[in-house]
MDTraj code that builds the backbone (N, CA, C; nanometers):
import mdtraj as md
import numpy as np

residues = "UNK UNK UNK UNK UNK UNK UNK UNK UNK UNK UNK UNK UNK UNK UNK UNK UNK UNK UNK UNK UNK UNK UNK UNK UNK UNK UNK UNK UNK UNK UNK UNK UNK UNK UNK UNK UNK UNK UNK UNK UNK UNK UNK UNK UNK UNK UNK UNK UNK UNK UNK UNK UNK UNK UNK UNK UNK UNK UNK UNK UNK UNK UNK UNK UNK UNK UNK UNK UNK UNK UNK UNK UNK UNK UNK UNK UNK UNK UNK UNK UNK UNK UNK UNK UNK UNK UNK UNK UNK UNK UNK UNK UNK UNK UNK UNK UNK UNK UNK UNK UNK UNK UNK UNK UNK UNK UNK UNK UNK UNK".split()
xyz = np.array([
    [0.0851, -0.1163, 0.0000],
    [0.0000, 0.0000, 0.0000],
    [0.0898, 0.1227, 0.0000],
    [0.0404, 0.2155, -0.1210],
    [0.1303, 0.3347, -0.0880],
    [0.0644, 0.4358, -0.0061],
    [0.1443, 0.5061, 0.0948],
    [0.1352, 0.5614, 0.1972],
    [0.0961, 0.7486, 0.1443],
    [0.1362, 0.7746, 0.0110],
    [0.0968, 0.9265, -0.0641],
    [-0.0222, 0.8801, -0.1207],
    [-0.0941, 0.7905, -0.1505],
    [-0.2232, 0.7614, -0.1852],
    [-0.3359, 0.8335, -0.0793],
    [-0.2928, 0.8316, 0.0782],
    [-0.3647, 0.9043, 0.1892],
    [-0.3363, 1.0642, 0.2234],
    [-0.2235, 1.1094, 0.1696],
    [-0.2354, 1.2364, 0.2017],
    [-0.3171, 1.3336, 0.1871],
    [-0.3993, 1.3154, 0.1105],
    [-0.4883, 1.4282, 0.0689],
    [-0.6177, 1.3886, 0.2007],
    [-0.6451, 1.2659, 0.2136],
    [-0.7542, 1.2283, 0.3065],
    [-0.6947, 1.2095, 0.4430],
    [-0.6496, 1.2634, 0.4608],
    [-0.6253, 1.2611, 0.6202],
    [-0.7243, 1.2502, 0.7292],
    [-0.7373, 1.1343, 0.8419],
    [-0.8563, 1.1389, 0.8567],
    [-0.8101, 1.0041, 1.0107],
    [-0.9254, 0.9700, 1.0182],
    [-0.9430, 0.8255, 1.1275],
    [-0.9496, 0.6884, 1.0649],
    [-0.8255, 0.6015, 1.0684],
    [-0.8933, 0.4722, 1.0033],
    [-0.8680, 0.3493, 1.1072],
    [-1.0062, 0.2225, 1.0833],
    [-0.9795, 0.1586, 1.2158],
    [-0.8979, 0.0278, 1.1357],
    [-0.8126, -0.0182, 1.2009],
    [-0.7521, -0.1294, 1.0928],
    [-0.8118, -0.2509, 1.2460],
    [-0.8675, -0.3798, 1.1774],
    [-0.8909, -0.4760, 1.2757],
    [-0.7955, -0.6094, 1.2650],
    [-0.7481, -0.6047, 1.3441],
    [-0.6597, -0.7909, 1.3568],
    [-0.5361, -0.7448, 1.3144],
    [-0.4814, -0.6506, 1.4230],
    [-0.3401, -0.6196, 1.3637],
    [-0.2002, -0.7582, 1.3570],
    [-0.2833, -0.8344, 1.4876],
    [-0.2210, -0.9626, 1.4901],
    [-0.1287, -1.0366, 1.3423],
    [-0.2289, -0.9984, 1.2543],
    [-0.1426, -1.0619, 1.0890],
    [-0.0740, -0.9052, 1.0352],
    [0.0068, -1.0094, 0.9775],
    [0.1434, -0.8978, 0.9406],
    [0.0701, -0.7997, 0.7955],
    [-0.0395, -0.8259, 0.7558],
    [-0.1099, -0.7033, 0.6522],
    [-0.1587, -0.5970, 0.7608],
    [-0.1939, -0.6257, 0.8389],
    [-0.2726, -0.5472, 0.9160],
    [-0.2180, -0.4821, 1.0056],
    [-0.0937, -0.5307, 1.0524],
    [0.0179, -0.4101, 1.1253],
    [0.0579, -0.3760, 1.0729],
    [0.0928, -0.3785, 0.8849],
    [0.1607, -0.3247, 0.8247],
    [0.1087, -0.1589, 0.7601],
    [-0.0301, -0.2157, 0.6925],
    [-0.1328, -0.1122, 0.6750],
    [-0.1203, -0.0064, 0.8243],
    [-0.1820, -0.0506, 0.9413],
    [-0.1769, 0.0816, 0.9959],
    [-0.0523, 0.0952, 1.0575],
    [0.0573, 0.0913, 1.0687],
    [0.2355, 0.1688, 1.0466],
    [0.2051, 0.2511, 0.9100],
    [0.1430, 0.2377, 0.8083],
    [0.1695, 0.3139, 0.6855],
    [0.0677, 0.4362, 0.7041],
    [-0.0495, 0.4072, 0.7854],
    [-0.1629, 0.4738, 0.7590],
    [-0.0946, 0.6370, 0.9191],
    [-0.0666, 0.5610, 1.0258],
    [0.0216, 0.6576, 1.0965],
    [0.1618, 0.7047, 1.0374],
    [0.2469, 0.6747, 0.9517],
    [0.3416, 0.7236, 0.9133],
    [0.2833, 0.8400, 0.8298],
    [0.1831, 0.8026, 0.7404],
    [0.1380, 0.9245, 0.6763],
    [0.0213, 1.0307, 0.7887],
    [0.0335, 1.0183, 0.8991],
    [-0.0065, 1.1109, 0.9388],
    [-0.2108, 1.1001, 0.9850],
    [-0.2169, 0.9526, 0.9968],
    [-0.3425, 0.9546, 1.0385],
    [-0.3771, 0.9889, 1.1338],
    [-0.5102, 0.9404, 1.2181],
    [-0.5326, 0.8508, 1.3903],
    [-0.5401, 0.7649, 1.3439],
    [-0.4965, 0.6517, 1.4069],
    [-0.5350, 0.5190, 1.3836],
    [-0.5778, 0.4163, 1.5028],
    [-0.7080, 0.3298, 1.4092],
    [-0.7308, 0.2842, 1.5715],
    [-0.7299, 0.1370, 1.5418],
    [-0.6467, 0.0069, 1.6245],
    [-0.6202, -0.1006, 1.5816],
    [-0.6864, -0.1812, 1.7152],
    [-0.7715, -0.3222, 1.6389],
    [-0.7793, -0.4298, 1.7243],
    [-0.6891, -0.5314, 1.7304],
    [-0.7093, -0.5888, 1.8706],
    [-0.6205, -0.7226, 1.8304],
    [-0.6657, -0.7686, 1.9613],
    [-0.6615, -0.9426, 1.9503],
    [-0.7539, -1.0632, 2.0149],
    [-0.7232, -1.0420, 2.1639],
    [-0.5827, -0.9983, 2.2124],
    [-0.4929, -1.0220, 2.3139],
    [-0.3978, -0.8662, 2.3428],
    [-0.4331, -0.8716, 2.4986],
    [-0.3138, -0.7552, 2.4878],
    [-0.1866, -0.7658, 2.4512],
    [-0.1394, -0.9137, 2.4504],
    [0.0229, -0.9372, 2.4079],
    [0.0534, -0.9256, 2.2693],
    [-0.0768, -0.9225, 2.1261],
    [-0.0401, -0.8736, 2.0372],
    [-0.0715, -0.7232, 2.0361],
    [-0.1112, -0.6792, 2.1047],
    [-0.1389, -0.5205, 2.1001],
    [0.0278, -0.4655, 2.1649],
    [0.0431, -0.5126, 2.2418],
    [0.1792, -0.4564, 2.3209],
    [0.2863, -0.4881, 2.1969],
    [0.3240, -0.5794, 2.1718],
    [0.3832, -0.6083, 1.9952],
    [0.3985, -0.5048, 2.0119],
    [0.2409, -0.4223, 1.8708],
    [0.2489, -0.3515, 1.7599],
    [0.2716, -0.2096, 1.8252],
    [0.2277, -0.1861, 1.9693],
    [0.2264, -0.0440, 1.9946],
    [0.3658, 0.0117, 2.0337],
    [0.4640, -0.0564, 2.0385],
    [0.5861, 0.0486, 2.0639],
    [0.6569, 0.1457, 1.9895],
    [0.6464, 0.2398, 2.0665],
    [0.6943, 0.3470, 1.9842],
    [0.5643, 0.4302, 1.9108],
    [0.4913, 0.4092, 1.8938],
    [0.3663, 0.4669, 1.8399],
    [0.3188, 0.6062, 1.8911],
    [0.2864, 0.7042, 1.8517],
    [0.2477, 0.8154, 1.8846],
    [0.1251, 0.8198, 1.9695],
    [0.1366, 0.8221, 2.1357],
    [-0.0098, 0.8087, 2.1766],
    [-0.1247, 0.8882, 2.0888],
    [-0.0894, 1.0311, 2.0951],
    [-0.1961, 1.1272, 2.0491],
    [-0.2521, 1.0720, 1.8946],
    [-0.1946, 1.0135, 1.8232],
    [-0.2350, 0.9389, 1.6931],
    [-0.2752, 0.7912, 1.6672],
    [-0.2661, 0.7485, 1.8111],
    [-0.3199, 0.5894, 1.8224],
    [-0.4174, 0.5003, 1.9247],
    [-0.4824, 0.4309, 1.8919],
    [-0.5750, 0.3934, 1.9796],
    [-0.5633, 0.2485, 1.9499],
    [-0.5481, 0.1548, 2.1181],
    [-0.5439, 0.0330, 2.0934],
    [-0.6841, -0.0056, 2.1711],
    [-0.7095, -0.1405, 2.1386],
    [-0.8280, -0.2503, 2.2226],
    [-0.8445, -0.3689, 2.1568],
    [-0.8641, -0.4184, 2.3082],
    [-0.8555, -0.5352, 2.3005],
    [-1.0093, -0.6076, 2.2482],
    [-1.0444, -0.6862, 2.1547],
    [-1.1572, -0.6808, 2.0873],
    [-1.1606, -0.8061, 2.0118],
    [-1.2269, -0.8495, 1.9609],
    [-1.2871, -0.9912, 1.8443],
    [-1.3732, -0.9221, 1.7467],
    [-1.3414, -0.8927, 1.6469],
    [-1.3783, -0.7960, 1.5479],
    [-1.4772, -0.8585, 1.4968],
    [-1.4844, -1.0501, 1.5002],
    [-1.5792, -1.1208, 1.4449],
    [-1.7101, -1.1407, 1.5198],
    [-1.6782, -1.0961, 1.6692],
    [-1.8136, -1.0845, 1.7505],
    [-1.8670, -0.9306, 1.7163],
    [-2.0323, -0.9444, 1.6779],
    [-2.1082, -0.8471, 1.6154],
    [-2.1352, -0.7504, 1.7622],
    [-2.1681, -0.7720, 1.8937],
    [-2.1733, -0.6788, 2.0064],
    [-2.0155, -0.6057, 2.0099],
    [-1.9085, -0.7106, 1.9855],
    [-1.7877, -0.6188, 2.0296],
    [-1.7240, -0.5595, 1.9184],
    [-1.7749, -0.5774, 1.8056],
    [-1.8040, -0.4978, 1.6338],
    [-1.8433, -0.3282, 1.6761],
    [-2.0054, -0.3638, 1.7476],
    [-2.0103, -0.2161, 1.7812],
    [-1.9753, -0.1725, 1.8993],
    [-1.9326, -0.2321, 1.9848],
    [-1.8312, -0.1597, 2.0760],
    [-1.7124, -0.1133, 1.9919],
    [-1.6594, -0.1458, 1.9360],
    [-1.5114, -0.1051, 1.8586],
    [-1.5326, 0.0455, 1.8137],
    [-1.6619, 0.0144, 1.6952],
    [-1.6784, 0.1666, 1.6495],
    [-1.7312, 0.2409, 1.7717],
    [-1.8070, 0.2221, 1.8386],
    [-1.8609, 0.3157, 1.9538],
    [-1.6920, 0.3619, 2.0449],
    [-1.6076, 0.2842, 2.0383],
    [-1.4635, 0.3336, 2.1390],
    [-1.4135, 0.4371, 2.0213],
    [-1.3835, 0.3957, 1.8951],
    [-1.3029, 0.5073, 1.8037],
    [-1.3931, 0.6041, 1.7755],
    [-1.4825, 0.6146, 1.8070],
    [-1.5533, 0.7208, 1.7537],
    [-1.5777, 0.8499, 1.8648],
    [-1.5713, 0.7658, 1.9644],
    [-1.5279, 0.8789, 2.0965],
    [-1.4404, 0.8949, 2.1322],
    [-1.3183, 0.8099, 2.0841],
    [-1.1934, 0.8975, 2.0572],
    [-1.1541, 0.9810, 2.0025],
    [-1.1563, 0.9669, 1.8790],
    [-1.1056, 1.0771, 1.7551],
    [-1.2514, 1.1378, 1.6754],
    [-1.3626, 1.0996, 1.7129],
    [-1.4818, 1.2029, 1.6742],
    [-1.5124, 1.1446, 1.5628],
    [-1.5092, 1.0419, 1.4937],
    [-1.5280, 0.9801, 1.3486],
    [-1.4465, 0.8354, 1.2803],
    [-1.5209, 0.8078, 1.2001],
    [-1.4190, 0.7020, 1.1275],
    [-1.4386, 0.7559, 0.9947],
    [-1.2986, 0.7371, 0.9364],
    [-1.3033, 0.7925, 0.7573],
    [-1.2849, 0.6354, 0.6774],
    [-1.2109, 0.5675, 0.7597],
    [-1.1636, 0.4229, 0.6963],
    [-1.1799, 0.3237, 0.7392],
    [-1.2593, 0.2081, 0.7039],
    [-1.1807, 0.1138, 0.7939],
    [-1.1332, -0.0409, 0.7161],
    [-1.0282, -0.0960, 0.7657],
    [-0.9403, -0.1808, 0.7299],
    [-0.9735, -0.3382, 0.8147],
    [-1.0716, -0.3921, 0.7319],
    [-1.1132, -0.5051, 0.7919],
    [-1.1504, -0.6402, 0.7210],
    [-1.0289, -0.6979, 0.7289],
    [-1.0170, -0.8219, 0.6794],
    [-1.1258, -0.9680, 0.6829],
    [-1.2347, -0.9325, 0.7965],
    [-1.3410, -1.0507, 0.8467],
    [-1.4305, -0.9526, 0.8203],
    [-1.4679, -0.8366, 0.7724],
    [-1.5737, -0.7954, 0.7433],
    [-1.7011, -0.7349, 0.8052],
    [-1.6604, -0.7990, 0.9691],
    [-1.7370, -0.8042, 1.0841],
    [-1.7599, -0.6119, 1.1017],
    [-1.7141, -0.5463, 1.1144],
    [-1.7008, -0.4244, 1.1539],
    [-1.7200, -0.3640, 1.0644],
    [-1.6821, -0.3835, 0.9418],
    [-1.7370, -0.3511, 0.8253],
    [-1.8942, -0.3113, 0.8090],
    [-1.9210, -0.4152, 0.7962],
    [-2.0826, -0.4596, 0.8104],
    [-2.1651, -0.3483, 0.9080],
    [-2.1360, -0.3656, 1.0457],
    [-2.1989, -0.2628, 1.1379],
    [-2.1702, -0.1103, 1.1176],
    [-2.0616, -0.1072, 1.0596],
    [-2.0289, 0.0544, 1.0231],
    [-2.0720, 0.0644, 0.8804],
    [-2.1457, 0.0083, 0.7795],
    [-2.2270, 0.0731, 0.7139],
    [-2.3489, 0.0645, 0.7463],
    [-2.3969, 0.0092, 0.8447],
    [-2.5536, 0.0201, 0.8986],
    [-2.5558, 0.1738, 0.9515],
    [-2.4490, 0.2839, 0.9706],
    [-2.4586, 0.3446, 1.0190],
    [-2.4022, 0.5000, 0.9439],
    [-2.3155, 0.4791, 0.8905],
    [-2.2494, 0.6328, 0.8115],
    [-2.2041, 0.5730, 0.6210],
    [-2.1469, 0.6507, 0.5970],
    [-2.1211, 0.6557, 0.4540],
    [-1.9821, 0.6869, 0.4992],
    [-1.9060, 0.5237, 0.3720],
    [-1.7467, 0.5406, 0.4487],
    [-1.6842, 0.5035, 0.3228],
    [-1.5474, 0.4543, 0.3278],
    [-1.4713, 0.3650, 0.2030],
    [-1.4068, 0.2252, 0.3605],
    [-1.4448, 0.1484, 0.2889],
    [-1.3871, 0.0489, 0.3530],
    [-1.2912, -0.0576, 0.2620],
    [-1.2457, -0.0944, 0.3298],
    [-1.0580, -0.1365, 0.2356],
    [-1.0636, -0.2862, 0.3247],
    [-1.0784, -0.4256, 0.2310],
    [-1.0493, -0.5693, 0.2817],
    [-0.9178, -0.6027, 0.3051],
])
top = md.Topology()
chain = top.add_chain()
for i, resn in enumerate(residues, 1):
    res = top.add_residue(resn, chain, resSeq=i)
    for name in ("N", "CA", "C"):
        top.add_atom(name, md.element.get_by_symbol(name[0]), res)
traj = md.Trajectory(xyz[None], top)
């Protein structure tokens, strides 16, 4: 993924299951260019992984199952009272996907 493809949209994107190496990779690219980014993952020991070094003020972690539909909308209900919105989201199971177009008009990225 190229990382000048986002500059112009600068914005909130939630990437889910950072656990696989697409999905920590995507959001490192999506904060290098200057997002918020907000990442799930199954376990705090893959969240602790991906978060070092990470810019608090530009990142949001939780601990979550992106494939359970209650903790789907808990996810968006946490990023959205973090950073005030979602512009993106990056979701490989689709789960979160799904509940966040029951609700706004977005681009979502598999």
């Amino acid at each position: 993924m190229n990382t000048r493809e986002f500059d112009r949209n600068r914005g909130v994107v939630l990437v889910t299951d950072i656990s696989r190496d697409h999905g920590a990779r995507v959001a490192s690219e999506f904060l290098e260019a200057g997002w918020n980014v907000a990442v799930t993952a199954r376990t705090v020991a893959e969240l602790v992984r991906f978060m070092a070094g990470k810019p608090a003020h530009h990142f949001f972690a939780i601990v979550a199952d992106p494939t359970d539909r209650l903790q789907a909308d808990r996810i968006l209900d946490r990023v959205t009272t973090r950073f005030g919105g979602i512009n993106r989201v990056v979701d490989p199971v689709g789960m979160v996907s799904a509940a966040w177009m029951q609700g706004e008009v977005f681009e979502a990225v598999a």
